[in-house]
N, C-alpha and C positions, 0 to 999 in steps of 0.2 A: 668869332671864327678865325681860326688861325690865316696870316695872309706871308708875302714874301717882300723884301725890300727891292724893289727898283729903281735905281736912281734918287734913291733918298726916298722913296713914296712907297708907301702900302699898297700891294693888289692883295686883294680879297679872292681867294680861291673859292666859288661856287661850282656846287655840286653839281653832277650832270644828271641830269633827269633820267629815269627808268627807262628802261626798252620797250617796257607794257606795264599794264595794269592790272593784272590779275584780275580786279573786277568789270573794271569796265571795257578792257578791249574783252575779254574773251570769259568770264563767267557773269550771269545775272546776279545781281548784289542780292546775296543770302541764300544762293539755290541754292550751294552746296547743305548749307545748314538746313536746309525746308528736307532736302534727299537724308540727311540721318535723321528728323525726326519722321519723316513719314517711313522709311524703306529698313534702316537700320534696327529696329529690332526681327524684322524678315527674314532679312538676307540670309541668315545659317537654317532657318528651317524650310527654304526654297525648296521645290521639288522640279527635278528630281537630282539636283544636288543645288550649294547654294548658286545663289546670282541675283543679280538686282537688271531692269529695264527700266531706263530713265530717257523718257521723253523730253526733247526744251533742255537738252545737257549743256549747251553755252549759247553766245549771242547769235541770233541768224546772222547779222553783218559780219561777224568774225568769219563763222563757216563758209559762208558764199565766200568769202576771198581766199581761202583756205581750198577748197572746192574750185577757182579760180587757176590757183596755183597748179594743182592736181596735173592738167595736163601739159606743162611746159615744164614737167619734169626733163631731164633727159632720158630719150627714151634708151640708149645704149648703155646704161645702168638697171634695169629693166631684167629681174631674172625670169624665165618662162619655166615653168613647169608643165608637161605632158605627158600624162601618163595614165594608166587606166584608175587611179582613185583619188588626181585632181589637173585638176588642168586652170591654170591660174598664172598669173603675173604678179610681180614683189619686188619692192625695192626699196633696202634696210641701209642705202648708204645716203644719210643727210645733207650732205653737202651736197648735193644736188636739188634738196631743198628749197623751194620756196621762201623769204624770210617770215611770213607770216605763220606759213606752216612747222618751220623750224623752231619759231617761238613756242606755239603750241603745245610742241614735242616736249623741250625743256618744259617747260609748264608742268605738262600732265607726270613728267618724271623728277618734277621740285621735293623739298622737303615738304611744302605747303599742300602738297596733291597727295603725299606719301602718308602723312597724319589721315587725309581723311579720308585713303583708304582704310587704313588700320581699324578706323571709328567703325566705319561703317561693315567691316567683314569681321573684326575682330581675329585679323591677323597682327599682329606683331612683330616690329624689326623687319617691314616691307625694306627691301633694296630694291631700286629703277637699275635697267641694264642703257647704258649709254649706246653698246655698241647695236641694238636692235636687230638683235639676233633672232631671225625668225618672223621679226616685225616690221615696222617702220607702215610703208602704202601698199596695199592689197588692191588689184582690180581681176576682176574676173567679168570675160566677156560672152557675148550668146555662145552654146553650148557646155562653157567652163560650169565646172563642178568641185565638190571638195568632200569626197568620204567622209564617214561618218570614224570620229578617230578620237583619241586620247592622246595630249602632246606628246611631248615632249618634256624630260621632267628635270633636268640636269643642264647647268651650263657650264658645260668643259672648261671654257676659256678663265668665269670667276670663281668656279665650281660654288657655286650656290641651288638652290633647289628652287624649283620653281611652283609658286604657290597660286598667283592669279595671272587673268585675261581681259583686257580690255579692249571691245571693238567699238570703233563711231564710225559710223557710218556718213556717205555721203551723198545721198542717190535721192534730189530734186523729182517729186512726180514721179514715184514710186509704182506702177500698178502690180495689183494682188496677180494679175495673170502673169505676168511675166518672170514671180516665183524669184530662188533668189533665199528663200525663207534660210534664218539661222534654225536647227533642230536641233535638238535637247531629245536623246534618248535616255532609257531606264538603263541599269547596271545590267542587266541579261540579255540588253537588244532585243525585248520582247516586241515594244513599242518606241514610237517617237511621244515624246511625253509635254513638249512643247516646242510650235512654231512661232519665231519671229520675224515680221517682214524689216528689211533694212532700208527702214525709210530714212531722211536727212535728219541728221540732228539727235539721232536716237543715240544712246550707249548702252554698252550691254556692259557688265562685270561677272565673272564668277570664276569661281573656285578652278582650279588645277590640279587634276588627279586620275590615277589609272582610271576610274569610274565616271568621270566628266566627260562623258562620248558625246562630241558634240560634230556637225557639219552641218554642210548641201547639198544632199546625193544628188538630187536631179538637175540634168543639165538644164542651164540659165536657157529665157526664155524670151530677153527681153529684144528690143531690133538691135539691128547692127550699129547704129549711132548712138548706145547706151550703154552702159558698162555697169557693174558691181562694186563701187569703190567706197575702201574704208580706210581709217590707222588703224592700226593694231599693235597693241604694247602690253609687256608683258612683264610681271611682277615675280619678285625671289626672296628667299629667307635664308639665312647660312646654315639653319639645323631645317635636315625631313620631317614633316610631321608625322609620319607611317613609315615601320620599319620595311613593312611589302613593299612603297615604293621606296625604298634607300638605290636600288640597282640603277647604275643608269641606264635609259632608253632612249632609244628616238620616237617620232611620232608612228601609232600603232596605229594600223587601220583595222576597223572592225568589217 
């Protein structure tokens, strides 16, 4: 190892140890690889567009301190939204961050996270957006809701397109009653085509496109000392996959 002269003496420059561990602070050793051989030949024929639900998505002890963090956010970074098709709290700016959470973040937007989305959706040339535009910490409290909508498909700022969604959830002690549920409707809004409860620890993935109509229409149900809280990060490609969606848009409610 290369070192430096000091007063006639060698010092030895030793390397500084990682920030994390990718396996052992925050993913179970080989889940990611058990999730492409169980889920990855699925994921494109999901219905009713693709997506994956991955239960046991990293370490409890990572999450709970993650989940820890969550509420000494600052709360004057904190955007509200109110309005009749969602009503919701967000806030996309990280340096307000928790560091555990922060880590996280970078993590899930590494090259090492980007490969295995690729595997597992069979998109290609995924680009993370740093600035988490749209994402970063989701909470939505009793009465909040979130229309049932198709994003957003354009990012002005790197102009890239945007191709996936990923949400994990953070919500300890979950009950079915108090709703909350992710939906998954069909392309004509005939039906809701799947409910998912946002229990702790869960991830969802899937596709981005005019036809991925996804929300929470009914307002949350849970008591007042409970909240809806998730990340939310969001995946891009520099070419549209569909010329129909090339236009830009904002988020469409249905």
């Amino acid at each position: 190892m290369a070192g430096l002269a000091l007063r006639g003496r060698p010092v030895i420059l030793k390397p500084k140890p990682p920030l994390f561990d990718l396996r052992d602070d925050f993913f179970p050793r080989k889940r990611l690889r058990k999730v492409l051989e169980r889920e990855g030949a699925g994921y494109r024929t999901a219905k009713p567009f693709p997506h994956v639900v991955i239960d046991g998505f990293l370490q409890k002890a990572a999450l709970k301190t993650v989940l820890g963090e969550f509420a000494e956010v600052d709360g004057a970074k904190w955007k509200s939204v109110d309005r009749e098709t969602e009503v919701k709290l967000s806030n996309e700016s990280e340096l307000t961050f928790g560091p555990f959470t922060w880590k996280l973040i970078h993590i899930l937007n590494s090259s090492f996270f980007l490969e295995f989305l690729e595997r597992l959706t069979g998109i290609d040339g995924l680009i993370a957006d740093s600035h988490l535009r749209g994402g970063g910490l989701h909470e939505i409290r009793r009465g909040g809701k979130l229309g049932v909508h198709a994003d957003f498909n354009y990012h002005r700022r790197l102009r890239i397109y945007r191709r996936l969604n990923l949400l994990l959830y953070l919500n300890r002690k979950w009950k079915e009653e108090w709703g909350g549920h992710l939906e998954f409707w069909t392309r004509d809004m005939s039906a809701c085509s799947k409910r998912i409860l946002p229990l702790f620890n869960r991830a969802v993935i899937f596709d981005t496109s005019s036809f991925s109509l996804h929300g929470h229409p009914s307002p949350l149900e849970c008591p007042d000392s409970e909240s809806r809280k998730s990340i939310a990060l969001y995946y891009y490609t520099s070419e549209c996959p569909e010329d129909k969606d090339k236009a830009p848009h904002t988020t469409v409610f249905r």
